[in-house]
C-alpha positions in Angstrom: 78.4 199.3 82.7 74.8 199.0 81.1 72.6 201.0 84.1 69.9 199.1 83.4 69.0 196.6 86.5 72.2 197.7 88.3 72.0 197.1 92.2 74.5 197.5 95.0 74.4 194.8 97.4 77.6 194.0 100.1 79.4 190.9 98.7 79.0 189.2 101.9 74.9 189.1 101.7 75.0 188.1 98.5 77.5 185.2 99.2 75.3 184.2 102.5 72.3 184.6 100.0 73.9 181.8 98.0 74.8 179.8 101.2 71.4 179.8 102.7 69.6 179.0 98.9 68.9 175.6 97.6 71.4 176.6 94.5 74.6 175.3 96.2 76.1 174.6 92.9 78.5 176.9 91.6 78.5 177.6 87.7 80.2 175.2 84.7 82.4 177.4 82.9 83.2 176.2 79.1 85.6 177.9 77.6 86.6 178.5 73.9 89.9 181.0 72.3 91.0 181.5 68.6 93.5 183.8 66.7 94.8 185.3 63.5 98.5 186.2 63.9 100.0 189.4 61.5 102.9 189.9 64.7 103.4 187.5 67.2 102.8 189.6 70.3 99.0 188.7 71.5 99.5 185.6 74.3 96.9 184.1 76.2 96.5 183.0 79.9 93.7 180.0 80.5 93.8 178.4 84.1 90.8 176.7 85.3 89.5 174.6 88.3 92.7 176.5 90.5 92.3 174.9 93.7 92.3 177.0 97.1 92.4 175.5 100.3 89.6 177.6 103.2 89.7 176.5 106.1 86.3 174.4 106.1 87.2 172.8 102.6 88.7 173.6 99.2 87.1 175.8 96.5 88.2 176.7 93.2 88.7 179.9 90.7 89.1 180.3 87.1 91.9 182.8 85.2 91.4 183.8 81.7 93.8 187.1 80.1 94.7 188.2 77.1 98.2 190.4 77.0 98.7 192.3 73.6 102.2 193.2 73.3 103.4 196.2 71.5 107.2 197.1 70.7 108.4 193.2 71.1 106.7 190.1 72.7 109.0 190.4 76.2 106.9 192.2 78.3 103.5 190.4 77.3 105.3 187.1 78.1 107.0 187.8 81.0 103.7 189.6 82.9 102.0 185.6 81.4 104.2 184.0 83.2 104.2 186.4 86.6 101.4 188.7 87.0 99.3 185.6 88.6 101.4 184.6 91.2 101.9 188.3 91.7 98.4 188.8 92.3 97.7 185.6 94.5 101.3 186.6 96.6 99.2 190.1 97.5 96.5 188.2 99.1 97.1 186.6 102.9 96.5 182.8 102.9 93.7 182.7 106.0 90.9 184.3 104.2 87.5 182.7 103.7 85.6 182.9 100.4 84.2 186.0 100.8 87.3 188.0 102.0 89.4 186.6 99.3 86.4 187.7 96.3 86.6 191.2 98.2 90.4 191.2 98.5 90.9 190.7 94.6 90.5 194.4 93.5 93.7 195.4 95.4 95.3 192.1 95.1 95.0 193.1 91.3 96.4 196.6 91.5 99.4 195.5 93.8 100.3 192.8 91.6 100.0 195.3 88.3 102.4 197.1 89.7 104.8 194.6 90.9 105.1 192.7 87.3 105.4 196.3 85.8 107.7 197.3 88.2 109.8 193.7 88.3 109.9 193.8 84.2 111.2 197.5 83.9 113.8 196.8 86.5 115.5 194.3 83.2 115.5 197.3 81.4 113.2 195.9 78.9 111.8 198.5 76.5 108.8 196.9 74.9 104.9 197.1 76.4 101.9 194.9 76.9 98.2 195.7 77.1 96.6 193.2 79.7 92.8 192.3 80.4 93.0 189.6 83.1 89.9 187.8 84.6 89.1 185.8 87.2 86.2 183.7 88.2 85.1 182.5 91.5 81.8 180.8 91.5 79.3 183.5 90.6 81.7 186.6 90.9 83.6 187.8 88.1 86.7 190.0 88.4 87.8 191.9 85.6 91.3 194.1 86.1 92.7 195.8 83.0 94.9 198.4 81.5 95.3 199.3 77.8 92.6 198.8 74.7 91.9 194.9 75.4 88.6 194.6 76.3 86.0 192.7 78.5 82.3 193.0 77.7 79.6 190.5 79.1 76.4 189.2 77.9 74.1 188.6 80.0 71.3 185.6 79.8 68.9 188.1 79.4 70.4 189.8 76.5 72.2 192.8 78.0 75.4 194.0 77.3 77.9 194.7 80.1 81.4 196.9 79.7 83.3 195.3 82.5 87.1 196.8 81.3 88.3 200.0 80.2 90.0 201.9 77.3 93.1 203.6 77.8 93.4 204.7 74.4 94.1 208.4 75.0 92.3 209.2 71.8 88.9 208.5 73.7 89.6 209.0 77.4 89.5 212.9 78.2 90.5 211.5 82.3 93.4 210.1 81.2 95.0 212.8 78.9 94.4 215.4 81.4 96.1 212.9 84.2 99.1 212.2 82.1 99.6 216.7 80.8 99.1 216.9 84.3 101.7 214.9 85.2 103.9 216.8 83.1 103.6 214.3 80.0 102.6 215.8 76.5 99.4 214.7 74.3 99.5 215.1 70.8 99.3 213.7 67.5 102.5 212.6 64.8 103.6 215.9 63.5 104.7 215.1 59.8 106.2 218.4 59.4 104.9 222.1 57.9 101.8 222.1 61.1 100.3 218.4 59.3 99.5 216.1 62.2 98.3 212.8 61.5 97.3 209.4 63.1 95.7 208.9 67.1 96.5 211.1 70.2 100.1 209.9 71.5 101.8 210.8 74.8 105.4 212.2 74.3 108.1 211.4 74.3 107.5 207.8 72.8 104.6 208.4 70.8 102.6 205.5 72.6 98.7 206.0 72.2 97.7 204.5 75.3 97.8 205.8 78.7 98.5 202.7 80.8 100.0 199.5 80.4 103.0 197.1 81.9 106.2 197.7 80.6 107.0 200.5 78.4 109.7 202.4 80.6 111.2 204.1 77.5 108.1 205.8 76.9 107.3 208.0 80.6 106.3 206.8 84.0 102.9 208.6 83.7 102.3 205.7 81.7 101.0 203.8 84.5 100.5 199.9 85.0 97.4 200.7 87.6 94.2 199.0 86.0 90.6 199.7 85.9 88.8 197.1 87.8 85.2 196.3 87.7 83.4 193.2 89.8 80.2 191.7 89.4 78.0 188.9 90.2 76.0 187.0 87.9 72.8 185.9 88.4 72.0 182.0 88.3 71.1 182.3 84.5 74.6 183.5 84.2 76.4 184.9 80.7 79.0 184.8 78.3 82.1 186.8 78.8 84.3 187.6 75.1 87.9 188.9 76.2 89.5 190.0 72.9 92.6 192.1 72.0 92.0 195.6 69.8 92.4 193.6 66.4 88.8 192.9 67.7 87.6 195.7 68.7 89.2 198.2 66.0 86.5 196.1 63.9 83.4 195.1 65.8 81.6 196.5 68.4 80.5 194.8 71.3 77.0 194.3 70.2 78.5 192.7 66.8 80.5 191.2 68.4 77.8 189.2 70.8 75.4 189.0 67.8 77.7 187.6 64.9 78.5 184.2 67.4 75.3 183.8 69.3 73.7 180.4 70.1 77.5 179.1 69.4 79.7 176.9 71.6 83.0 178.9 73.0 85.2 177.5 70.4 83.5 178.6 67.4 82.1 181.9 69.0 85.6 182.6 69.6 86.6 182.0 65.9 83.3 183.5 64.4 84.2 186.7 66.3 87.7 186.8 65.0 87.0 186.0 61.3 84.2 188.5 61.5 86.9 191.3 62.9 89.7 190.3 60.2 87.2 189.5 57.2 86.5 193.3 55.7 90.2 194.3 55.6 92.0 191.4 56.1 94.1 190.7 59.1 96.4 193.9 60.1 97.0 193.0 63.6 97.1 190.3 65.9 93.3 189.8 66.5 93.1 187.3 69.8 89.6 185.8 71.1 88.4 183.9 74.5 84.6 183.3 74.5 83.8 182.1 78.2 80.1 180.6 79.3 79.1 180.2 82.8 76.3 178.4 83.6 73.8 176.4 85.4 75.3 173.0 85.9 72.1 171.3 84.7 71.9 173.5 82.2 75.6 173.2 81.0 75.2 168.9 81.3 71.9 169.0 78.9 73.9 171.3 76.3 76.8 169.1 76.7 74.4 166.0 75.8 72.9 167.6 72.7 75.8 169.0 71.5 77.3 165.2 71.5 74.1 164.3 69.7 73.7 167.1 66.7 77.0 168.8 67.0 75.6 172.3 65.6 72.9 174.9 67.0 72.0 173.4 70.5 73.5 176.7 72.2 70.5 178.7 70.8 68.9 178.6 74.1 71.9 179.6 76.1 72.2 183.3 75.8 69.3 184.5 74.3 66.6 187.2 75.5 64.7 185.6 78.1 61.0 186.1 78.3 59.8 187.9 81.7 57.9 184.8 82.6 61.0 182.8 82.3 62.7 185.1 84.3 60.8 185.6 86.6 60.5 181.7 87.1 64.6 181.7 87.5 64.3 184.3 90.3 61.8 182.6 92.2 63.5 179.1 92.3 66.9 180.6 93.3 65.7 183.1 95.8 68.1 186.2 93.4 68.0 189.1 91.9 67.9 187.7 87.9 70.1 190.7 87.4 73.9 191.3 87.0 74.8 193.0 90.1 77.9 195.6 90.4 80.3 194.6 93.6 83.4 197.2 92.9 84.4 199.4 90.6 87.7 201.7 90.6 89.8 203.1 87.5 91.5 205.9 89.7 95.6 205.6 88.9 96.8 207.0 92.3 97.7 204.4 94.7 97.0 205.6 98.0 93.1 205.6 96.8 93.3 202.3 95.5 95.1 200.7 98.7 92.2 203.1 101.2 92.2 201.9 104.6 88.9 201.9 104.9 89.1 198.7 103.6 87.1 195.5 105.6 89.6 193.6 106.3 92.1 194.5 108.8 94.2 192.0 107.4 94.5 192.9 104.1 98.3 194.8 104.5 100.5 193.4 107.3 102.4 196.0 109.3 105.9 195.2 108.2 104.8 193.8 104.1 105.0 196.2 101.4 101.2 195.7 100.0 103.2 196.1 96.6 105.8 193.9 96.3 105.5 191.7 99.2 109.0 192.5 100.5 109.6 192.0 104.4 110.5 195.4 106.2 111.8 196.6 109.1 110.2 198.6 111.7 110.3 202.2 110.7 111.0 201.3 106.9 108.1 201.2 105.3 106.3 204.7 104.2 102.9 205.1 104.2 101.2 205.2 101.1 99.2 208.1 102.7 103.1 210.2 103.5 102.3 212.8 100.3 98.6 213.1 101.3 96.8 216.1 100.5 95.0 215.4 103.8 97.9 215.5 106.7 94.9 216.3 109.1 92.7 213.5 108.5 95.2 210.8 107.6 98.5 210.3 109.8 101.6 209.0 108.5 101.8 206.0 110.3 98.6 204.6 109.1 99.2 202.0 106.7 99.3 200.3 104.5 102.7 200.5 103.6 105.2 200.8 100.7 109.0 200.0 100.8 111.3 202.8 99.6 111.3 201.8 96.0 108.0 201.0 95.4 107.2 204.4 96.9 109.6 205.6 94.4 107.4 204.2 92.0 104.4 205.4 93.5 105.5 209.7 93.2 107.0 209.0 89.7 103.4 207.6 88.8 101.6 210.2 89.9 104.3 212.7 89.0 105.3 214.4 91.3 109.2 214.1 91.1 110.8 214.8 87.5 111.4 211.9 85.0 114.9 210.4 85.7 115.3 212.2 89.6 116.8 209.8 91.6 116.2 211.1 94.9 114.6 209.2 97.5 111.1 209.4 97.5 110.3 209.0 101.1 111.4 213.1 101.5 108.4 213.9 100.0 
């Protein structure tokens, strides 16, 4: 993430902040997609204005994701059509706004793994690369494994990296976590000592490091995302969600520069001819363009745009002058800043699932924080039981995991052979 401007501030001040400010209103968000298909196996995910019922009221969230399949189109549609209600099934039903923004990070990762875990148990071969966003109010989630990628603009002109790439050709973490879970790295070997093409793990050959699916390629391929969090300032910014047909062409400053002072919909199609026209289309190339803003600011755009129908987006996202910046800050009380809330890309679950987590809530006693299943006293196995720290965490401090998704857990991180059957839970 661009350093520049980067605070840390607790998510509940800043949500209080909001409360206690004259800017009630939460953002418009406009939305635009387009796509060039060489494959079939790039889907989309758009949900918007989700309802959720608090306690005091209803609010609302936005989804967008973009799942690029590799190997067949199963496993991208079947994480469409599950990894959602996976997500939402990991968080408990009685939190307020700010405990459900703060739950989302390990909502994501449990409900990752569930869909990966759910899809390989078909014995489905192919994979799917997933970047999956959610929006609520100023906050913006971003959880994501594979070579799709997030990046944000803000309204002041700066560029924000809010996923990660787990293309082992450019992540040194990754390839040592995978040859340290006793996976191989290593190019195609065409024969006589010639190797060609990206890094690969073997056996498979797959040149990422994580995705969901893939369960004939090695279980340190892992279906844990990166996640990243921020807030956006009252000026708020254009997110551009695209699959690697866009990314293997553009950067992300091209990519934010070729479709600037568009709407959505033709950013979305400006960045996707702009990726496809040097070469022509090779892969499925796959664009979401997403604007949130100011509600007045959104209405008078909307108006114009009825009016001339080209160029009245100019104003949106471009470099703001420090006295208007300054102006924006002052009237909203804010930081004019995009401000960092969480950030995590480890792929071992008992960090992800810490219990130093603030709410005590979060993992019910007898629930397996991955799949959701109902357990038994005594069942469950804490996801601290292979700890390298028996002395500072105890075994029955949870959260916990049911046998097989702590099966799923010490094949991840590999520490029990590829194909060993043996319960996990003697760790």
């Amino acid at each position: 993430m661009n350093s520049r401007g980067e605070q840390h501030v607790p998510l509940s001040l800043l949500l209080k902040r909001d409360q206690a400010s004259e800017h009630l209103e939460k953002p418009n968000i406009v939305h635009g997609q387009a796509s060039q298909s060489k494959k079939g196996e790039d889907f989309t995910m758009i949900k918007t204005e989700r309802q959720r019922v608090l306690g005091d009221g209803i609010t609302t969230y936005s989804v967008f994701a973009i799942f690029d399949g590799h190997n067949g189109s199963a496993a991208a549609i079947y994480s469409r059509e599950n990894l959602l209600n996976n997500v939402l099934s990991a968080i408990p039903s009685d939190l307020n706004r700010d405990e459900w923004v703060a739950a989302l990070p390990r909502a994501l990762v449990a409900g990752f793994v569930k869909t990966d875990k759910d899809f390989q148990d078909r014995a489905r071969t192919s994979g799917t690369t997933v970047t999956f966003v959610i929006i609520e109010g100023w906050v913006v989630t971003v959880a994501s494994v594979g070579d799709s990628r997030c990046v944000l603009e803000s309204a002041e002109g700066l560029i924000y990296y809010l996923s990660a790439d787990h293309r082992l050709e450019c992540n040194d973490e990754e390839r040592e976590r995978i040859t340290a879970c006793g996976g191989e790295v290593g190019r195609l070997n065409t024969g006589g000592g010639t190797e060609i093409g990206p890094l690969r793990c073997w056996p498979g050959g797959l040149c990422l490091s994580r995705s969901i699916g893939d369960m004939d390629v090695g279980e340190f391929i892992v279906p844990v995302p990166y996640v990243k969090q921020v807030k956006l300032p009252s000026a708020g910014g254009r997110l551009i969600i695209a699959s690697d047909g866009v990314w293997d062409a553009l950067t992300a400053k091209m990519a934010v520069d070729c479709c600037r002072g568009m709407p959505p919909d033709s950013a979305a199609q400006q960045i996707v001819q702009a990726a496809v026209q040097p070469k022509g289309i090779r892969d499925d190339t796959t664009c979401i363009v997403v604007d949130i803003c100011p509600p007045e600011q959104a209405a008078s755009v909307a108006h114009a745009h009825k009016k001339s129908g080209k160029g009245v987006f100019k104003s949106l996202f471009r470099k703001k002058t420090s006295e208007s910046a300054s102006h924006v800050s002052k009237r909203h009380c804010e930081p004019d800043i995009v401000v960092e809330l969480f950030e995590d890309g480890s792929a071992m679950l008992s960090e992800r699932f810490n219990t130093q987590y603030p709410l005590c809530n979060m993992f019910k006693l007898f629930i397996c924080a991955v799949c959701q299943v109902e357990m038994k006293p005594g069942e469950g196995v804490s996801i601290h039981s292979d700890s390298a720290r028996p002395g500072k965490l105890r075994p029955w401090d949870g959260p916990f995991l049911c046998l097989s998704c702590q099966e799923k857990k010490v094949a991840m991180e590999g520490k029990r052979t590829q194909g060993d059957g043996c319960n996990s839970g003697s760790e």
